[in-house]
C-alpha positions in Angstrom: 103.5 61.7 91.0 107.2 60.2 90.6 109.8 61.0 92.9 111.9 63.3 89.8 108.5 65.3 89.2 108.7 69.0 90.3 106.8 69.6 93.3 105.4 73.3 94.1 105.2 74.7 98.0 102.0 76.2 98.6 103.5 79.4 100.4 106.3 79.6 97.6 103.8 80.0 95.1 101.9 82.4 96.4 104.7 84.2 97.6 106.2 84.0 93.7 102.3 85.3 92.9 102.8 88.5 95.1 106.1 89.5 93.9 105.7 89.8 90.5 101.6 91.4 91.3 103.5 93.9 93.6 106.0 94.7 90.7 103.1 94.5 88.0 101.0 97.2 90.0 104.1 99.9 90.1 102.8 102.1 87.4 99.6 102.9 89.7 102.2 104.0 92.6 105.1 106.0 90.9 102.3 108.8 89.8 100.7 109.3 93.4 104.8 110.9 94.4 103.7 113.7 92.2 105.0 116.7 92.3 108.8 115.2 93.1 110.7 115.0 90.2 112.1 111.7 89.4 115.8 112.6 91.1 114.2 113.0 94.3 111.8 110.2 94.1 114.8 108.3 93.1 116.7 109.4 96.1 113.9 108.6 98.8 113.6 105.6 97.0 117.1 104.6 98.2 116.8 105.8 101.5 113.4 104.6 102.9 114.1 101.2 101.0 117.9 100.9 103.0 116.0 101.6 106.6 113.4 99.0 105.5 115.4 96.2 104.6 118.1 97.0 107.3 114.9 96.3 110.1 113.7 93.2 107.6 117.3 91.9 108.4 116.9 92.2 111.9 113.7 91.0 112.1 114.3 87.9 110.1 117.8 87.4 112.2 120.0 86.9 109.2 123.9 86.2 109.8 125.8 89.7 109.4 128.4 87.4 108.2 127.4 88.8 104.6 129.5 92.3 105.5 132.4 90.4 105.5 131.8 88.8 102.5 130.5 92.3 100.7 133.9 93.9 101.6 135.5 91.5 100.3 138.1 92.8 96.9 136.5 90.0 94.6 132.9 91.1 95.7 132.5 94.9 96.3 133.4 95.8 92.6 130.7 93.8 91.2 128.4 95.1 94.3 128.9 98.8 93.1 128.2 98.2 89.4 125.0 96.7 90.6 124.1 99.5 92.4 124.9 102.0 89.7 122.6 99.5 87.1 119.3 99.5 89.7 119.7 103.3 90.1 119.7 103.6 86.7 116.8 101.0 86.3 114.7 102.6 89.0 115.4 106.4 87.7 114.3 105.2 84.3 111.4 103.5 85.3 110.2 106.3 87.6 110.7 108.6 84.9 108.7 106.4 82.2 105.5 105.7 84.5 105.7 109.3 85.2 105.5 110.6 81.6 103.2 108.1 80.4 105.7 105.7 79.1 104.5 102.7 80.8 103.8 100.4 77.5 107.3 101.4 76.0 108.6 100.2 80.4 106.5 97.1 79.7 108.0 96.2 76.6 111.7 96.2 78.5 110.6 93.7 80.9 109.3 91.3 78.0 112.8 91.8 76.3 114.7 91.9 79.8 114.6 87.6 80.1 115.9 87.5 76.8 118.7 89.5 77.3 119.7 87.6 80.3 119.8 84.7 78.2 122.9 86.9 75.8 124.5 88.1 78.5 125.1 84.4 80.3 126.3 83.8 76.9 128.3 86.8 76.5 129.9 87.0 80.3 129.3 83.9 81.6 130.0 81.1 79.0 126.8 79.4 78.9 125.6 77.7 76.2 122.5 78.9 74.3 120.1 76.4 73.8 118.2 76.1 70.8 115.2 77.8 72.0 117.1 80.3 73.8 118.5 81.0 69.6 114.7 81.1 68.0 113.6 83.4 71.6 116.2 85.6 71.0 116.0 86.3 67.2 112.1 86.6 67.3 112.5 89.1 69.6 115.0 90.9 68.3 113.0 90.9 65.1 109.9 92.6 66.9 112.0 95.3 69.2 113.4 96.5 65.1 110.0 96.2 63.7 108.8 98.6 66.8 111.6 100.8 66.5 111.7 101.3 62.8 108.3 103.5 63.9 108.9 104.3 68.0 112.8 105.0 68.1 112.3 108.3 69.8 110.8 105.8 72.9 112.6 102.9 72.2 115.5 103.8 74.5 113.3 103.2 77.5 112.6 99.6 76.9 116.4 99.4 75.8 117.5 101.2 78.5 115.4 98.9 81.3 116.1 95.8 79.8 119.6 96.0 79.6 120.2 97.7 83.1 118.3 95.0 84.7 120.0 92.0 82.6 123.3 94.1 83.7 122.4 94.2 87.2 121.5 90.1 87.5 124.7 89.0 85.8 126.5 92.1 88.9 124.5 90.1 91.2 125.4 86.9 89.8 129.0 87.6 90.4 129.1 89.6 94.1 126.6 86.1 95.2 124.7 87.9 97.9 121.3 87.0 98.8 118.0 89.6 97.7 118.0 91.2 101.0 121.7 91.4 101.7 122.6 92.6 98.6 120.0 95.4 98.5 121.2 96.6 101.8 124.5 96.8 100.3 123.6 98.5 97.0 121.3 101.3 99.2 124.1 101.8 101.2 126.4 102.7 98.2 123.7 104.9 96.5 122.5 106.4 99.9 125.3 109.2 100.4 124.4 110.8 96.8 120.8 110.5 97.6 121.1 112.2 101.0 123.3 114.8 99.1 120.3 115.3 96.1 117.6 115.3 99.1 120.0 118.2 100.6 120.2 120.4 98.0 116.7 120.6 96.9 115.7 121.4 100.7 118.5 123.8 100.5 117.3 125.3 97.3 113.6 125.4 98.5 112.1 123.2 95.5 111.8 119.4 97.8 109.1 117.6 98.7 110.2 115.0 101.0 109.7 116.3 105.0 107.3 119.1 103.4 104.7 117.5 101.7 103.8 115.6 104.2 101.1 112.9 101.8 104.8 112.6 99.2 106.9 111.8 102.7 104.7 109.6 103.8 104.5 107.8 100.4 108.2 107.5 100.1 108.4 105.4 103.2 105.7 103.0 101.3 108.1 103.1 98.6 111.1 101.6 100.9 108.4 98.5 101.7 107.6 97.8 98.5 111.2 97.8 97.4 111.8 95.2 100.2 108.8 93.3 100.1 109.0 91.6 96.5 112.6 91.1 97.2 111.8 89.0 100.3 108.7 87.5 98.2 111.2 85.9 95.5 113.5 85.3 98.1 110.9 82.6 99.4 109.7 81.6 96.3 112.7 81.1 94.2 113.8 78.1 95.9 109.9 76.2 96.6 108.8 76.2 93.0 110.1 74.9 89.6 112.1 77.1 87.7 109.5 76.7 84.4 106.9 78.1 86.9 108.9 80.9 88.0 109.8 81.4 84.3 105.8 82.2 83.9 105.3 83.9 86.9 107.9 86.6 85.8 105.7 87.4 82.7 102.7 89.1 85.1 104.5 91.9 86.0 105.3 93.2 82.3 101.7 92.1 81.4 100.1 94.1 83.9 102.4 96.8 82.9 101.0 96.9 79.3 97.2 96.4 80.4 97.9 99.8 82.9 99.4 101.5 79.9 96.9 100.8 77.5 93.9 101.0 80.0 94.6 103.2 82.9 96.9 105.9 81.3 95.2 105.7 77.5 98.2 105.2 75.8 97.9 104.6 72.0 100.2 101.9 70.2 100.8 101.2 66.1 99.7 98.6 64.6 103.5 98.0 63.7 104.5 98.2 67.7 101.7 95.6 68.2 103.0 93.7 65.3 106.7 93.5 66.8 105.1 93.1 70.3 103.9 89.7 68.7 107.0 88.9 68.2 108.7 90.0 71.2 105.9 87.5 72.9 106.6 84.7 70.5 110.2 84.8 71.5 109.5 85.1 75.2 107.2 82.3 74.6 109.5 80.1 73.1 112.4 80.9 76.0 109.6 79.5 78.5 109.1 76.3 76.3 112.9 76.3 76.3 113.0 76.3 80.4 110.6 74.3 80.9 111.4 71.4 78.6 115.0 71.7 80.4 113.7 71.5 83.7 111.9 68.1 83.0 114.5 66.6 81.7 117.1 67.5 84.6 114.0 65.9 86.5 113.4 62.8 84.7 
């Protein structure tokens, strides 16, 4: 092994393996909150994940220096369009697992890398490498081939891949770590959620501090919120970006097996014909990041 050769971290690794099985597994949770709509799930979501990652904070004694920094006039702008763009992410996503949209949530995380790669263009002035070009135009290719026969669905992969890219290039700009800037986006979000959990106790039709299995379960759901976040958070910076390129690709994988396996959806022959595509272009992206990553090392 030569000095420039990427070198993986043992605990990295398998905390990059956790994170994306955590976020891979989802569809199996989402269903158990049954009979809360996808507002309120939404809404404890946001609450029971801001108690969670508040304690983690504590816990892990992080620097509260990162207030100062969210206050900040440059900062909290980008902070609250992130939140607005996960809340939107997460209500989506509920809402697809819950109706049996799990394939079409799948496909938006294959696309979602992709995007990313257009909107660092787009916002940020990075250059498109060539790969990056050939990624992007197979997939676009498949997500029109797909549509042309699922357009009443297609919004959902739309929808979740372009929140998400959204939300990372928010991110990007507020420069907040995963834990720090969760807090702060929960803590935006938490008054209307507190306000939504309110009015359906008010109105009689809530779940949450009733159904005591759905209250319980909503606390889970703050953990694993936090959880992955910390995961990445330790993995990110112990492996090589190519590996962490691959390691992204579980979650929407395990996604589509759930979909196809464990709810019984059906899928075209001409979804699974652009779905080749999509995969073609994603494939290409990780040569792309990969071939980059040995050269920066070589």
């Amino acid at each position: 092994m030569t000095d420039h050769e990427p070198t993986h971290s043992r605990p990295a690794l398998l905390a990059g393996i956790g994170c994306y099985l955590i976020w891979g597994g989802f569809p199996l949770f989402w269903p158990l909150l049954k009979p809360a709509g996808a507002l309120e799930i939404l809404a404890g979501r946001i609450v029971f994940s801001l108690v969670f990652v508040a304690v983690m904070l504590l816990v892990l004694r992080r620097s509260w220096g990162w207030v100062r920094t969210a206050a900040r006039r440059d900062t909290w702008p980008w902070l609250l369009a992130a939140s607005v763009l996960i809340g939107l992410n997460w209500l989506t996503y509920i809402w697809a697992v819950n109706s049996s949209h799990v394939v079409e949530a799948s496909l938006g995380y294959f696309i979602n890398p992709l995007v990313s790669i257009a909107l660092g263009l787009l916002l940020f002035g990075e250059r498109m490498s060539r790969y990056g070009q050939i990624g992007c135009a197979l997939a676009l290719v498949g997500v029109c081939i797909i549509a042309w026969g699922n357009w009443r669905t297609l919004w959902v992969s739309l929808v979740l891949a372009f929140s998400f890219g959204l939300y990372g290039a928010m991110k990007k700009r507020a420069r907040l770590g995963a834990l720090e800037g969760l807090t702060a986006e929960t803590l935006a979000l938490t008054p209307l959620a507190l306000g939504w959990l309110g009015w359906l106790a008010i109105q009689g039709t809530g779940q949450i501090g009733v159904n005591w299995r759905v209250s319980l379960l909503m606390v889970a759901a703050g953990v694993l919120t936090a959880v992955p976040l910390w995961l990445f958070a330790v993995a990110a910076p112990g492996i090589p970006l190519g590996t962490l390129g691959i390691l992204q690709y579980l979650a929407p994988t395990m996604q589509l097996l759930l979909g196809l396996f464990v709810f019984g959806q059906q899928v075209s022959a001409g979804y699974w014909a652009g779905m080749v595509l999509v995969w073609s272009g994603c494939l290409v992206y990780l040569a792309g990041a990969i071939s980059s990553m040995r050269r920066a090392h070589a």
